[in-house]
C-alpha positions in Angstrom: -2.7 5.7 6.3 -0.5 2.4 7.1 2.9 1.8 6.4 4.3 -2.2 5.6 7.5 -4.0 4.6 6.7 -7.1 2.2 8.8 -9.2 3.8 7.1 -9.2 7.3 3.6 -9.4 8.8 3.6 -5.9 10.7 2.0 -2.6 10.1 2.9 0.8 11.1 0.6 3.6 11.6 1.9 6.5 9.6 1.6 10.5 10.8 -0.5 12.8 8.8 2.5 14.3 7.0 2.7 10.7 5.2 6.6 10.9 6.0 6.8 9.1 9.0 4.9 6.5 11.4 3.8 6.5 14.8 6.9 4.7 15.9 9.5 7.5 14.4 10.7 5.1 11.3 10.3 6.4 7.4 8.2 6.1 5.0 10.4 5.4 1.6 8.2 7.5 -1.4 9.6 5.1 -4.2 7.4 2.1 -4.7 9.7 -0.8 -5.4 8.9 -4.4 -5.5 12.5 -5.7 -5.6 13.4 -4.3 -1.8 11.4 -5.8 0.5 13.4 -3.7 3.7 11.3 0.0 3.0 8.2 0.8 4.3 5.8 1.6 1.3 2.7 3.5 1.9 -0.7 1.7 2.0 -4.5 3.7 2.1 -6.3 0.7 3.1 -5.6 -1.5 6.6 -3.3 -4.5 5.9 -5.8 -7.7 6.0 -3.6 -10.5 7.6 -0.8 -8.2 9.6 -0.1 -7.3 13.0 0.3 -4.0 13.8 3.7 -2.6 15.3 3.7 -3.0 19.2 4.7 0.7 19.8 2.6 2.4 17.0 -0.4 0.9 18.9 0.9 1.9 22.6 1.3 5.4 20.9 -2.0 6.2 19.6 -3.6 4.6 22.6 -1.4 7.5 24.7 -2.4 10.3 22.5 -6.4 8.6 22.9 -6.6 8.6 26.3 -5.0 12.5 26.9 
């Protein structure tokens, strides 16, 4: 699962307990459209987005272990 903010272009990965992402930020459980500042939960990849620098350095660590 993937993790975004509307108001930027980045994407987190998020852990398999759906609570957090790779980086250590939170995943808010209320869907809002009016706060653009929480990370909402996403099944699909984000088409368009970047994803976070240090959510990709950390699953490239726990690939190559």
């Amino acid at each position: 699962m993937y993790a975004l903010r509307p108001i930027n272009e980045i994407y987190h990965l998020v852990t398999r307990s759906g609570q957090d992402t790779l980086c250590g930020l939170r995943v808010s459980r209320i869907s809002t459209v009016r706060t653009g500042n929480s990370l909402q939960l996403v099944n699909e990849m984000p088409a368009g987005r970047t994803i976070c620098k240090h959510c990709e350095r950390i699953k490239n660590q726990e690939t190559n272990q």
